[in-house]
C-alpha positions as CSV (number, residue, x, y, z in Angstrom):
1,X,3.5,0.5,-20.9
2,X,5.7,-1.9,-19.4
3,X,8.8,-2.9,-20.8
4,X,9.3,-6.8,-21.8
5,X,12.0,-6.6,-18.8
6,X,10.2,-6.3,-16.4
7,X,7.9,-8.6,-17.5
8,X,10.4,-11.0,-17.8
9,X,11.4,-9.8,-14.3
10,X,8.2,-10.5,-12.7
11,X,7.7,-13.7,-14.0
12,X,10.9,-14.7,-13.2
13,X,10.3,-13.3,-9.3
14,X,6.9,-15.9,-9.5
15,X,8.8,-18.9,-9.7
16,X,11.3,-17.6,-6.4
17,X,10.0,-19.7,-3.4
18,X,8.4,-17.8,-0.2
19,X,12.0,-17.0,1.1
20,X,13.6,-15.7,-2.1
21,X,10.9,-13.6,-2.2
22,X,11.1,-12.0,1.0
23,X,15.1,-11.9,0.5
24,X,14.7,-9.9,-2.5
25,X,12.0,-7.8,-1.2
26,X,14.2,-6.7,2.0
27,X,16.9,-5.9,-0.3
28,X,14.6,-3.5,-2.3
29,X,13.7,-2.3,0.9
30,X,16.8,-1.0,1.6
31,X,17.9,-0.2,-1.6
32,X,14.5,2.0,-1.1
33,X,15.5,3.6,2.3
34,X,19.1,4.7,1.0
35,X,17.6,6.7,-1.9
36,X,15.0,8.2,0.5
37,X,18.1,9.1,3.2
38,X,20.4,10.1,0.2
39,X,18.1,13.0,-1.1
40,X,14.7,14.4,-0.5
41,X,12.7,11.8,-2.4
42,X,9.5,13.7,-1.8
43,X,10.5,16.7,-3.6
44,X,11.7,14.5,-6.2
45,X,8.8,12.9,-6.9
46,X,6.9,15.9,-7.0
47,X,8.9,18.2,-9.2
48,X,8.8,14.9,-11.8
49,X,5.5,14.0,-11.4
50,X,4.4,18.1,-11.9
51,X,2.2,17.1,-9.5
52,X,3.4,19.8,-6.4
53,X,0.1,18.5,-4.6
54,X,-0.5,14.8,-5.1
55,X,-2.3,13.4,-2.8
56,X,-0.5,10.7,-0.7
57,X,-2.6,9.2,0.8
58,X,-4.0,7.5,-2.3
59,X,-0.1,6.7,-3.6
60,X,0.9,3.3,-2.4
61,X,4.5,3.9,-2.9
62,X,4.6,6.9,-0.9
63,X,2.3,4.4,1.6
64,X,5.2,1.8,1.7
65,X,8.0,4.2,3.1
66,X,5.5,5.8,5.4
67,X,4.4,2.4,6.8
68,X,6.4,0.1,9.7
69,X,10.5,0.4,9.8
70,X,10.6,-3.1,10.5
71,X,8.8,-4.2,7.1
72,X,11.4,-6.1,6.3
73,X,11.3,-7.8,9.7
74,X,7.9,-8.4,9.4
75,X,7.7,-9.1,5.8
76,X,7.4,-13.1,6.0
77,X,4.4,-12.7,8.8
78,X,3.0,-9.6,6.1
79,X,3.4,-12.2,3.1
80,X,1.7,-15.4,4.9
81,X,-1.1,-13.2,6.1
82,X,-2.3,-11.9,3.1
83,X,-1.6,-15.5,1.2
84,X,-4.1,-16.6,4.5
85,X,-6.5,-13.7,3.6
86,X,-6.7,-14.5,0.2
87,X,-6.6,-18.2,0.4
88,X,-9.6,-18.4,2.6
């Protein structure tokens, strides 16, 4: 279930304009890569999940830190395409 926080949190993240959002999203990016660098995430994940074979390919965080380095670079272009996509 999710918590009322992060509710609040993601309503509060749909009122940011295009370019807060991609701020905030390249500081959870790396935010993300330090706790990947700072210990073996993957064995983390696995030991809490009890999961010692999940398959990855079906696990979109695990999809995110395997994708492009420069998503944070990118992440305006990303964003506008998929708006496009979706928008029609």
């Amino acid at each position: 279930m999710v918590s009322s926080k992060l509710l609040e949190l993601e309503n509060a993240i749909n009122n940011l304009s295009m370019e807060e959002k991609i701020w905030l999203l390249e500081k959870i990016v790396v935010q993300m890569r330090k706790l990947t660098e700072a210990s073996n995430f993957q064995q983390q994940l696995n030991l809490e999940s009890g999961n010692l074979n999940a398959n990855s390919e079906d696990d979109p965080l695990i999809g995110l830190f395997a994708g492009s380095p420069d998503l944070a670079t990118n992440s305006e272009e990303i964003l506008q395409a998929e708006i496009t996509d979706k928008l029609g």
